[in-house]
N, C-alpha and C positions, 0 to 999 in steps of 0.2 A: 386537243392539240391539232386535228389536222384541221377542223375547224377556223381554229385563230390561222393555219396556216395556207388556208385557202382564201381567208381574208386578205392578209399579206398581200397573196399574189392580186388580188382584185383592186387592192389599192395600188402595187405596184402598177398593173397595166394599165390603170385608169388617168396616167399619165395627163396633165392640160397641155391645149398645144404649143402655150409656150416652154413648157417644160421642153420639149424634143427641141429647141432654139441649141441646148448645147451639144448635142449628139454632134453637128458637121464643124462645128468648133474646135471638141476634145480630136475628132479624126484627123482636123488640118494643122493642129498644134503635134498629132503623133508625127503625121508626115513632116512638120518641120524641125523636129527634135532627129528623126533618123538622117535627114540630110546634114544638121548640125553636127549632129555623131560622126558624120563620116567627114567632113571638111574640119573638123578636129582631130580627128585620127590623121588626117594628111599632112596636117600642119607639124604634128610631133615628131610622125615619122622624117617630114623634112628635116626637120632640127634635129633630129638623130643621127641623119647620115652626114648632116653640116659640119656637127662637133664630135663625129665620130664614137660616138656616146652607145653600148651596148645594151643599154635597158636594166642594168644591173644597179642597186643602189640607189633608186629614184631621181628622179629629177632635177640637176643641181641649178641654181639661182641663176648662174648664165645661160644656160638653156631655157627657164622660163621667162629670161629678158626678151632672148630671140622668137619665143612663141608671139610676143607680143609686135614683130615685125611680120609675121608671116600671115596674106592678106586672110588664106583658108582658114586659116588659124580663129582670126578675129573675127571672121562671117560665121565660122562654124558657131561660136560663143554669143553671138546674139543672134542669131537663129534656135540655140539652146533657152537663151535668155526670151524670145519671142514664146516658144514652146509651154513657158511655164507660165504664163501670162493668160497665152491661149487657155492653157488646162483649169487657172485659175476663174478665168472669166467664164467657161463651161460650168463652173460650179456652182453658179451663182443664179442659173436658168433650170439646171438640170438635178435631180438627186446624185448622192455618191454612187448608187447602184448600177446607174445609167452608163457614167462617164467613166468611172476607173477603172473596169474591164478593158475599155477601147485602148488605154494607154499600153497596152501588149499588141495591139497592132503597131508601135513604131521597132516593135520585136522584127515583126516578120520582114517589113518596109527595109530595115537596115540591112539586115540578112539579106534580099535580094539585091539591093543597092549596090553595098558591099562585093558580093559575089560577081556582080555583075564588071566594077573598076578594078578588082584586084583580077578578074578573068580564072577568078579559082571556085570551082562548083563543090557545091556544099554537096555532103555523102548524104545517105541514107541516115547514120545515128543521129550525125548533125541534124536532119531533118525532126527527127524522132524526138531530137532534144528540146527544140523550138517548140515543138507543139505539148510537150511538156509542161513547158513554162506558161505558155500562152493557156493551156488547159487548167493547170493549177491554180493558177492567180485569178483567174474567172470564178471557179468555184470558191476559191475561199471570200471573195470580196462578195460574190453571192449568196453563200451561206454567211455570213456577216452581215449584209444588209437584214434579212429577215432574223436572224437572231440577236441583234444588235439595239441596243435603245440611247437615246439622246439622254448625257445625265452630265449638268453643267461642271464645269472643271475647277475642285474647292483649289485652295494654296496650300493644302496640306499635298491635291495631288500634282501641282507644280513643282515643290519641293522635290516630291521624290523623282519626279521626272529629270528635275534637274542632278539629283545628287547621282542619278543610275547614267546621266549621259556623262556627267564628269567621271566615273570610273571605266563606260567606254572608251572615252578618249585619252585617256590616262595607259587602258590597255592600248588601243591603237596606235599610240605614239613608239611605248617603248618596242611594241610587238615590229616594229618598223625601224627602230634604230637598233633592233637585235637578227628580225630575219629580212634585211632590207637590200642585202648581196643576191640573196637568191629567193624573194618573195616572187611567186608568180601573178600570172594577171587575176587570173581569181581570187588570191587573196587580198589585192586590191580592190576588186570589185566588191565582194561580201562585204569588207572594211565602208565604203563606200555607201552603199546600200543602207548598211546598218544606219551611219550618220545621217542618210538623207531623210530615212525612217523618223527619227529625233524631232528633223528638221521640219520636216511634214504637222506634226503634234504640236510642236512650240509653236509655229507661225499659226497655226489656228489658235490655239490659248492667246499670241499675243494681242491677234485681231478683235478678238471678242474683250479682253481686258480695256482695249483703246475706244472700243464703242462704247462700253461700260463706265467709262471714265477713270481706269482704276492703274494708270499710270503711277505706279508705286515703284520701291525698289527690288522688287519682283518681277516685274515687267523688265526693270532692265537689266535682273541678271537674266531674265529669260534671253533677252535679246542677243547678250552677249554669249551666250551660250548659242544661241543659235549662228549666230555670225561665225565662232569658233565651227561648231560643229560643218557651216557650210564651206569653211574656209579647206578644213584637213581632207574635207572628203570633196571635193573639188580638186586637190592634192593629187588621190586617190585615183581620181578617174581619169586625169594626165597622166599618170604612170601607167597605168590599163590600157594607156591606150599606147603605150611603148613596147609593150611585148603583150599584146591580143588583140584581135580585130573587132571593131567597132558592134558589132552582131552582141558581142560576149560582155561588153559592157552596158549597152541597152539589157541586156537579157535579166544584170544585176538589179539594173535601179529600177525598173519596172517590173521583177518581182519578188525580190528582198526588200525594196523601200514600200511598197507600201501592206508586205507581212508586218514587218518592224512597226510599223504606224499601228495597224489591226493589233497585234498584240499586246501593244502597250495601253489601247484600250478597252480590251481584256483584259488584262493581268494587271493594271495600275487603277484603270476609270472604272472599271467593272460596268464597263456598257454593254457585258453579254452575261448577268448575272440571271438571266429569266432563261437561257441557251436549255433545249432539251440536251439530253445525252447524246440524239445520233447528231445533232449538231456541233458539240463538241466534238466527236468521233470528225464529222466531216472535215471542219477547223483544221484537224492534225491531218488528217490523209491529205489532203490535196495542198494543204502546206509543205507538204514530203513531196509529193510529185513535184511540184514547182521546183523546189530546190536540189531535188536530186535533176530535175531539166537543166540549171543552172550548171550543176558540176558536170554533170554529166556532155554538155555542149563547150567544158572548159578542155576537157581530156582530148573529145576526137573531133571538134573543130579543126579543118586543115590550117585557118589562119594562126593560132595559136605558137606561141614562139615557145622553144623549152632550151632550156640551161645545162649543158652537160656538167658534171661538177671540177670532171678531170679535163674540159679544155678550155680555156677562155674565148673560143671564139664561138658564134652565135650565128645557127643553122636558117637557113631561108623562111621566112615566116610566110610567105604565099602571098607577102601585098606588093603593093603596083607603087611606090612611093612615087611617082612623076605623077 
């Protein structure tokens, strides 16, 4: 074992130098995603104070008419949309192992962003939180790369991919037209994560199906599934950004969406079916750090807005909405 695992590392670092072509790509797609996050967060907040709208009960259709007048609004959203293009096209020069850690640097970039236009300094746990997250999601995507093996994707394991996202969103929906009075940002955010997680799996199975020729009716429920899945949780991260600051939902999708992806190919593709035990072991721990980072920066974030039950009106959230 440590044998093959010192192989690993030798083939990891022996990197060609095209390979390092995506490293300042994945960086300048995180920097553009954190500024995106935050000139999205302004724009909501705008339309918040516009239509006098509390954050309570998500998003209604006229408010997301007016997102679409609000210029931050629109720059943030294809700055988001530049973001993801970036991190695609890093993928295509570099390994996964390389580039998906870097996407936790648009963690920290937001968070000082953030802190720096709302003029509210982030504490000590806050701090503690972030690096949590940023810690967690490094190790696991790193013990995933070396315990991880490429094993092509049959239609039996599309099927199930697809039938497990349809009972996510099934939950997410109702879970939202039941706790959607007083759902906070976090529960947005996990919601969110989860979906993009999905999302992340389907768009590579459909990719590979389309160079393969295998445009079937497979492919297009994948697709449709995907569009759905990208639709709700795109939802998701409008509403998160109605009551939490921009920090707390970067913190979700960069490190719930790509645990969701990791596990789904573990637990569906069985692309860690060789995983010794402390590798397993690893998988779980630092999957638990990341995600207690996550909650844990939902609770004592100062930007974070909270709901008393017994008054309707809604305490200073700590941003700067001008």
């Amino acid at each position: 074992m440590i044998t093959d695992l010192a192989a690993s590392s030798t083939d990891f670092a022996a990197l060609q130098p095209r390979q390092f072509i995506g490293i300042p790509i994945a960086l300048v797609g995180a920097v553009v995603m954190s500024i995106g996050a935050q000139l999205q967060h302004r724009g909501v907040t705008k339309v918040e104070l516009r239509t006098d709208h509390d954050g309570r009960g998500g998003l209604q259709l006229r408010q997301l008419r007016l997102l679409l007048a609000r210029p931050s609004w629109v720059l943030g959203t294809i700055m988001l949309g530049l973001a993801i293009v970036l991190q695609l096209t890093s993928l295509v020069f570099s390994p996964l192992i390389v580039v998906q850690p870097l996407g936790a640097v648009s963690l920290v970039i937001t968070a000082i962003i953030n802190a720096r236009v709302s003029k509210t300094r982030l504490n000590k746990r806050s701090i503690l939180a972030i690096c949590l997250c940023v810690g967690g999601v490094g190790a696991f995507v790193l013990v995933a790369a070396f315990a991880a093996r490429e094993v092509p994707v049959t239609e039996a394991n599309l099927v199930t991919i697809l039938i497990v996202l349809g009972v996510v969103l099934v939950v997410a929906a109702v879970a939202f037209a039941i706790f959607r009075r007083n759902l906070p940002a976090i529960g947005y955010v996990v919601g969110a994560g989860i979906l993009y997680g999905f999302v992340a799996t389907l768009a590579k199975s459909v990719i590979s199906r389309i160079e393969q020729q295998q445009f079937d009716w497979l492919t297009v429920c994948c697709l449709i599934a995907l569009l759905a899945a990208v639709i709700l949780g795109a939802y998701f991260v409008q509403n998160a950004y109605a009551s939490g600051p921009p920090d707390l939902v970067i913190a979700g999708l960069t490190v719930i969406d790509p645990l969701v992806a990791v596990t789904i190919g573990i637990t569906i593709l069985n692309e860690a079916a060789g995983a010794a035990g402390w590798q397993v072991a690893a998988f779980v721990a630092a999957g638990v750090v990341a995600i207690v980072g996550v909650f844990l920066l939902a609770r004592v974030h100062p930007g974070v807005r909270t709901y008393d039950d017994n008054d309707d009106t809604q305490p200073a959230s700590g941003q700067d909405p001008a």
